[in-house]
N, C-alpha and C positions, 0 to 999 in steps of 0.2 A: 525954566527948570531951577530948582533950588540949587544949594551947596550943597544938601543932604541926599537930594536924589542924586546929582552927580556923583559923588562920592560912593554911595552904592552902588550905584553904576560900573564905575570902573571897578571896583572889589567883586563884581559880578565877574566883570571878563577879565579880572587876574585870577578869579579860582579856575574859568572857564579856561583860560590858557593853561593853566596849571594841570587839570585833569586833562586836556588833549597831550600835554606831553607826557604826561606820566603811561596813558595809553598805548603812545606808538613806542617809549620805551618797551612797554611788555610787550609790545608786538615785535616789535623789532629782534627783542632777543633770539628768535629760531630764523632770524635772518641766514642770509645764504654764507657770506663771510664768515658771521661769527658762528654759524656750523664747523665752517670748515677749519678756522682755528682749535677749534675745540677737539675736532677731531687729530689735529696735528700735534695736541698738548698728548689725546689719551691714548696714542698708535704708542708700541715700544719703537725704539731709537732705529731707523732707518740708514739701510744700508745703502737705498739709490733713493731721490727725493728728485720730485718733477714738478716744476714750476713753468708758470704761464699763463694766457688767456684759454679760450676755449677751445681751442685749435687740440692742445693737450691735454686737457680735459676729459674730451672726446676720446683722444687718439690712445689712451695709456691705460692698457687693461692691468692691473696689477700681477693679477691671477699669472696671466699669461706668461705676462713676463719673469718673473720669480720661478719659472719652471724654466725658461731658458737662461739667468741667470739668477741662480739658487741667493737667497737674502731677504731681502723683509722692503721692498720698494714701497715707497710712499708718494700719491698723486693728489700737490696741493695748488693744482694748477687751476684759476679763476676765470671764470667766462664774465665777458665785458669789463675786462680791468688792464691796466697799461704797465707798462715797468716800474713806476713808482710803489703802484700799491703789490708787484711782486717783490718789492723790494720789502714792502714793510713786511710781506708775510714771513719773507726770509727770515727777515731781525728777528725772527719769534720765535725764530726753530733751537733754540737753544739745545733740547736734546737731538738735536738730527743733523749737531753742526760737522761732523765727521763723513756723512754721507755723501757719498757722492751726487754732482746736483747735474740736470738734464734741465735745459733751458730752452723751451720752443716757441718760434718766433716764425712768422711769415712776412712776406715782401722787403719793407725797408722800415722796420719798428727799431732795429738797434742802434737807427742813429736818429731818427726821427727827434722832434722839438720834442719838449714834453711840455704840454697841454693840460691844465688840471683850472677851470673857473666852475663859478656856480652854477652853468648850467649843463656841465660835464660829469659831474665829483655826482651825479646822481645812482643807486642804484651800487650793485658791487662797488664802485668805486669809490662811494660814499664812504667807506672804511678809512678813507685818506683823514676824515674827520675826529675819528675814536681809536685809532690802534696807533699811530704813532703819529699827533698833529706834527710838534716839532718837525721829523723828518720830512714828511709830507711839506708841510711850509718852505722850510727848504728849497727841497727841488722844484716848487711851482712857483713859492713868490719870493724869492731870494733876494732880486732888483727890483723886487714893489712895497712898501711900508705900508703902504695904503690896503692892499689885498692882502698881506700877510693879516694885518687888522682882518680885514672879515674874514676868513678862513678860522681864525680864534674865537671871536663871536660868534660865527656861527656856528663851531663844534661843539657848543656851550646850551643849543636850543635844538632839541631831540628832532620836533618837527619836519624842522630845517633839512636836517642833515638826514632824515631817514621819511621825507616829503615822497617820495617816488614808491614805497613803501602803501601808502594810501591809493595813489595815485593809478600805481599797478593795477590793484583791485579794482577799480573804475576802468578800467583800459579792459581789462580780462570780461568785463562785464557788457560795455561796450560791442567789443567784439563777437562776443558769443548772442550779443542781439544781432547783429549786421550778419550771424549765418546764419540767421532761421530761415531756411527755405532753399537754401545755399549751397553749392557741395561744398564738401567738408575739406578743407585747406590740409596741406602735408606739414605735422604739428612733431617737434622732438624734444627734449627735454630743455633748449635751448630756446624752444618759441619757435616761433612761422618759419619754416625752409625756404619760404620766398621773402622773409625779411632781410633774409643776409647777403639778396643780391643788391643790398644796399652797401657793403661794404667793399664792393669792386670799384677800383680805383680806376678812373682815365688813362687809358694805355700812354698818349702821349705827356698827360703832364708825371705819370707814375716815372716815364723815359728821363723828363727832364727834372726830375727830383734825385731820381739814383744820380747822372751826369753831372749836377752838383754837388753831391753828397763825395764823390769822388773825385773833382777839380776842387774843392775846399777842403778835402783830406778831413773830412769831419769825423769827430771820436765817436767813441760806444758810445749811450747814452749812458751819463754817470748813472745813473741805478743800477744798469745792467753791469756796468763798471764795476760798482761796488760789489757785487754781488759774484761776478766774476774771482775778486781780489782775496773778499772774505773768505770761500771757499779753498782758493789757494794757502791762503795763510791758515788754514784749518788743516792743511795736507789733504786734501780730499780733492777729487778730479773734477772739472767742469765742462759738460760737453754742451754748446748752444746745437740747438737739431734745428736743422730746416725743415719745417713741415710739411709732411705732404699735401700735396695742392692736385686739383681734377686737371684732368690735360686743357680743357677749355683757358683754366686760368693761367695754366702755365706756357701756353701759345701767344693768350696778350700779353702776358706782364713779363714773362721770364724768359723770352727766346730773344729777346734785342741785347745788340750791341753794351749800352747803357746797364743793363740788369749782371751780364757779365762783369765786367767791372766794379760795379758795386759790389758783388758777392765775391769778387778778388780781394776787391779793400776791406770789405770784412772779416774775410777770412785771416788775412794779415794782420788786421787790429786782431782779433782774438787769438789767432796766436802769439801775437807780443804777449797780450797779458796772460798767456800760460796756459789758454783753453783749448780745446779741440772743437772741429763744426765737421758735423754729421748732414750733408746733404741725403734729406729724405723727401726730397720733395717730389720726388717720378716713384717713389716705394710702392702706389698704391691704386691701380686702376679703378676708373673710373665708377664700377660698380661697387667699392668700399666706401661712399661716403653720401650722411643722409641727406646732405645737402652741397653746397656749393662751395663750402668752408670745414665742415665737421664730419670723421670718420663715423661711421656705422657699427656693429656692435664687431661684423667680420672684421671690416678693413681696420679696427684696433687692436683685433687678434694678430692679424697680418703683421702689421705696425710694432707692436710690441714684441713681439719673435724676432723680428728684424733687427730691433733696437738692441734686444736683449743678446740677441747673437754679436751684433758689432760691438757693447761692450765690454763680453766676456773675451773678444778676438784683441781687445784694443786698451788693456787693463793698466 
């Protein structure tokens, strides 16, 4: 091979990488995040603001609840995203910083490590990449120089960082070959309801994760920390809700000794730092939720009068 065909060569696949990224940029943009920012930028200023994974997502009817407590509620809670990237949504609320904020959490996420490598930061949480690296880097690779480096690099190549994006669309396509012929799987707006009995934890090592969480006296996790503090120092109220959970889940993970205690020492840390915790987590029988983790359209009616009733009782 010449020098000249090499050389075209590679000018071939730097336009070719060029147009793939310019691509999943356009694609990207009606991403699920960057809807949901968007939408946070064009609501007027919020009187109650609900943040979280999909647990509250799900669970927080707006509608509802603004009839039981009259105001302008805003639900910018994320499915499949951790504290960090709540945190960055937080930083963004600038007109909503007065609002009161509702924080929901299930099992033991508010002291849990925080977790953030490249084959995590996929999908929702990919925002870790484009809404605020810096903080992001931060909290993930604070003791690493080496990974803070690629988490920079890689927020820099579209591809990369919004890879799951393409990915997805193979995955959906996949699937929808694998049921022809098939009955048809119970599908919500979150994906497979039998997907998410992937995220049940091991009764026993769930036992002995809270039992050290609580003999190590371990703090909030700083996001939620932060985000706890900001809120205070905005004079605005911060209630962390315990989610409701189906009795199945709440028999393995939350009726031991170990799970007590932990939800003592939680409750302790957030009220040092000046918040309230709203156990909701028995609020909602069995038949309010469309799966194993996410309320249903009633059990968020439910949920949201409840809520809305204990905040109006608890001002």
């Amino acid at each position: 091979m010449s020098l000249r065909q090499l050389a075209l060569q590679l000018l071939l696949a730097a336009a070719a990488l060029v147009a793939i990224n310019a691509a999943v940029t356009l694609m990207a943009r009606t991403s699920v995040p960057r809807q949901l920012l968007r939408h946070g930028e064009q609501s007027d200023p919020a009187t109650d603001l609900f943040l979280g994974n999909s647990t509250m997502a799900a669970a927080l009817d707006e509608r509802v609840f603004a009839v039981v407590k009259p105001g302008r509620p805003l639900n910018l809670a994320l499915g499949a995203t951790g504290p960090v990237e709540h945190c960055l949504i937080w930083r963004l609320q600038s007109k909503h910083r007065v609002a009161d904020v509702y924080y929901g959490f299930f099992d033991s996420q508010l002291t849990d490590p925080l977790h953030g490598t490249w084959e995590t930061l996929v999908g929702n949480r990919a925002m870790a990449y484009y809404v605020d690296p810096d903080t992001a880097i931060d909290y993930y690779a604070r003791e690493s120089p080496f990974k803070a480096l690629g988490m920079r690099l890689t927020a820099n190549v579209p591809v990369m960082v919004e890879r799951l994006a393409i990915w997805s669309k193979v995955e959906k396509l996949r699937r929808a070959i694998g049921e022809i012929g098939m009955p048809k799987r119970d599908v919500n707006r979150f994906g497979r309801a039998d997907d998410f009995t992937l995220l049940e934890a091991d009764s026993k090592e769930f036992a002995r994760r809270c039992e050290r969480a609580v003999a190590e006296r371990q703090p909030l996790s700083p996001p939620i920390a932060e985000i706890i503090d900001t809120t205070r120092v905005n004079g605005a109220r911060i209630r962390v809700v315990e989610m409701p959970m189906p009795a199945e889940h709440r028999r393995r993970l939350n009726s031991s000794h170990e799970w007590r205690s932990y939800r003592n020492h939680v409750i302790e840390l957030i009220h040092n730092a000046g918040g309230d915790y709203v156990d909701a987590s028995n609020w909602i029988d069995d038949v309010g939720f469309a799966d194993n983790v996410h309320l249903n359209a009633a059990g968020a009616a439910q949920f949201s009068t409840r809520l809305g009733k204990w905040a109006s009782q608890n001002r």
